[in-house]
N, C-alpha and C positions, 0 to 999 in steps of 0.2 A: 411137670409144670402145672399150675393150676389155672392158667389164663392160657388158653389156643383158639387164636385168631386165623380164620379161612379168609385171607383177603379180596380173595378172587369171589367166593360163593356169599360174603362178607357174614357167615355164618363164627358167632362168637361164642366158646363152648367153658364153663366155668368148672372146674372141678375139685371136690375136695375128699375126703381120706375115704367115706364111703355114699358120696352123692355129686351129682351133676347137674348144672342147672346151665341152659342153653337159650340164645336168642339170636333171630336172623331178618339183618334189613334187607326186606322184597325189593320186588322190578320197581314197585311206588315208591320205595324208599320208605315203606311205612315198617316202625321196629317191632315182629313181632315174638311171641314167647312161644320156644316150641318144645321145650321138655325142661322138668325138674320131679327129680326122684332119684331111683336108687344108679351108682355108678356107674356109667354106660361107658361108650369110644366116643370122637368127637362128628359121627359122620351126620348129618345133615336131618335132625326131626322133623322139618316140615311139611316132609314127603308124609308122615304119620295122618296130618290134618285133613278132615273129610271136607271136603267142600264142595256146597249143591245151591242150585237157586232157592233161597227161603223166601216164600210170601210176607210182604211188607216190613222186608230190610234190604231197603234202596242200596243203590249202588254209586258212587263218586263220579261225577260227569265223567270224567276222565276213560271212566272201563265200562260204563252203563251198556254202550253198543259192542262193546269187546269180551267183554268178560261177566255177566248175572251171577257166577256165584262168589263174588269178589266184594263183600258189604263191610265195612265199617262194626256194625250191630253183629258181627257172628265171629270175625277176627279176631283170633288169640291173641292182644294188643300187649306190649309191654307197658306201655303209657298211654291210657286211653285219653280223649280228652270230649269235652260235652260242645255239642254244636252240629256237629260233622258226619250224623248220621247214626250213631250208638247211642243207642234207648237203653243199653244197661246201665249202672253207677259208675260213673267214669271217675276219672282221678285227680283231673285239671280243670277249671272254669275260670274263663277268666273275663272281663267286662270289657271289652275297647271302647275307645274315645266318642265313634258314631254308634255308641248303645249296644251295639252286636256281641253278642256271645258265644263266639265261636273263635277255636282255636286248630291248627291242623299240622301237626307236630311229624317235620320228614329226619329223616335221620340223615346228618350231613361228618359224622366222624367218628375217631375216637380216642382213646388214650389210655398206656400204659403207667402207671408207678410202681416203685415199690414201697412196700407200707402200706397200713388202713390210714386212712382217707381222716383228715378230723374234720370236726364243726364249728367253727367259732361260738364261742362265749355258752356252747352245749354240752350237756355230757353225750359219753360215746364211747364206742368201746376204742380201747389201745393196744397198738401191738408195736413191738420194733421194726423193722427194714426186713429183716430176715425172716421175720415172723408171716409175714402178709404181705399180699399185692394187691392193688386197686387199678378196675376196669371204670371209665368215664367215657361215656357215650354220648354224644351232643347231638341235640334232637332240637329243631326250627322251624315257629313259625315263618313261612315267607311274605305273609302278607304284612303281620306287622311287628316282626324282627323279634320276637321273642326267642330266646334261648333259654331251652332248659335241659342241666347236663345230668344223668342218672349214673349214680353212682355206687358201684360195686365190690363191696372189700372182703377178701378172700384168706380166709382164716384154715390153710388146709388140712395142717393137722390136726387144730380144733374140729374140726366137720361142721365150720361156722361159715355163714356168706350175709355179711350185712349191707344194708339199702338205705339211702340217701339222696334226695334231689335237690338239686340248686339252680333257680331260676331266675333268670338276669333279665333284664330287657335293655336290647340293642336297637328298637326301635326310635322313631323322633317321635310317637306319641306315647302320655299315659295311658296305662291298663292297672287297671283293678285288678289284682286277683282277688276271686271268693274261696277259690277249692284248690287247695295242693297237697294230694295226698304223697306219702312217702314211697309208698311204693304202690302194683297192681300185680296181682296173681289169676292170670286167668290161665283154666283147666277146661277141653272139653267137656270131661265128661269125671263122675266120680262119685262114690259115696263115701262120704267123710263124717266124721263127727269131730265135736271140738272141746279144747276144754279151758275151762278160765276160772280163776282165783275168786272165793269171797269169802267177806268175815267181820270182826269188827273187836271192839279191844279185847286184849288175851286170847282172842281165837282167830286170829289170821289163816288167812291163806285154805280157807277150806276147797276141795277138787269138789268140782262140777262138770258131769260131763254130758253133751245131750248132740242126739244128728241134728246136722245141719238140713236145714228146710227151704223150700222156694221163698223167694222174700228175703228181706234186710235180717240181720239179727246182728247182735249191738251189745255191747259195752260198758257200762260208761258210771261216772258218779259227777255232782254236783258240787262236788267240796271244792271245787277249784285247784284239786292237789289232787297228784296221787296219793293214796292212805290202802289202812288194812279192812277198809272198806270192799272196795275193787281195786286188784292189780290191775296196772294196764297190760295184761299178758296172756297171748292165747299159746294155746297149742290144736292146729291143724293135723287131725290122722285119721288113718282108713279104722273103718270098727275094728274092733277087737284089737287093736294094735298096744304092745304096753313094751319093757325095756325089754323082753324077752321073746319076742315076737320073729319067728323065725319065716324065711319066703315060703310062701306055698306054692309048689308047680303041678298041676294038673297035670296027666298024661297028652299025647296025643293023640287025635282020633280023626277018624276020617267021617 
């Protein structure tokens, strides 16, 4: 099966031909990401996650007297959102009615289909009933009713898992949104490098590959379109990694 659900540990583990990608709503109900990479079992990564008091990443009224190493700003968030205590790029901002910008997204459900998941009036990729299953996670504001459902289509033979959000408001006021990103990936820890398309007529698609560094790095073109300018397409990998790249295991040692 590609989608197993622990309802009890409410830990939701994605899996496809040779990779797994996992995520688990905590005591807070906050959803967070705790493993994706190479094909694992379904049991429980959050145990993995080192968690220590860091200087100057508050903690949420709620665990401030309970819990200091419990912040917003250092949590493997599956959907992070800006307001609420995370100083890194988050994924959601949204404007409410009395001017405040903060948003505090708990995880209240979820949802089985089969099939990938479409988008109205988007492209996206297609698969038949048989082909794919789609995981929908509904994640709520309580203050002012916002719902936003993350969605997850599971392509397992392909060794594909595509990402999709749709954000409703079930509240009685307007909100703004400014920022709705598609998805979030956050990793403890890693050296990665990455690589993205560029080119221009008759030379499309030229590889560029460079490590990833502290700080934004970015994208993007001006043409109002995608073109043979800049793809909009990266590729996230550990160095040296190419179609041939086989695991390395080190010994053990004491």
């Amino acid at each position: 099966m590609a989608i197993i659900i622990d309802d009890k540990s409410r830990v939701f583990t994605l899996h496809t031909k040779n990779a797994t990608y996992q995520m688990k709503a905590d005591a807070q109900n906050v959803l967070l990401h705790t493993y994706y990479g190479e094909k694992t079992d379904n049991s429980d990564k959050s145990l993995l996650f080192y968690q220590t008091d860091r200087g100057f990443s508050g903690n949420p009224h709620e665990m401030g007297k309970i819990d200091r190493t419990y912040s917003m700003d250092s949590l493997l968030q599956e959907y992070s959102c800006f307001g609420t205590g995370d100083y890194r790029i988050t994924s959601l901002k949204v404007q409410n009615k009395d001017g405040s910008r903060a948003a505090e997204l708990r995880y209240t459900g979820y949802r089985v289909q089969k099939g990938k998941y479409g988008i109205p009036d988007m492209p996206a990729v297609y698969a038949e009933n048989e082909e794919a299953e789609t995981l929908v996670i509904r994640l709520e504001d309580p203050y002012s009713g916002m719902e936003v459902e993350l969605y997850y289509g599971i392509l397992e033979d392909m060794d594909v898992i595509t990402r999709a959000v749709k954000i409703t408001n079930l509240g009685t006021e307007d909100l703004i949104l400014e920022k709705a990103a598609s998805m979030n990936l956050d990793w403890e820890y890693g050296d990665f490098e990455w690589i993205s398309l560029y080119g221009r007529h008759s030379m499309e698609m030229n590889f560029q590959r460079e490590g990833i560094h502290h700080g934004i790095q970015a994208i993007g073109s001006v043409r109002g379109s995608s073109s043979h300018q800049y793809n909009p397409f990266i590729i996230l990998c550990e160095k040296g990694a190419d179609e041939r790249m086989e695991r390395q295991t080190a010994p053990y040692s004491d």
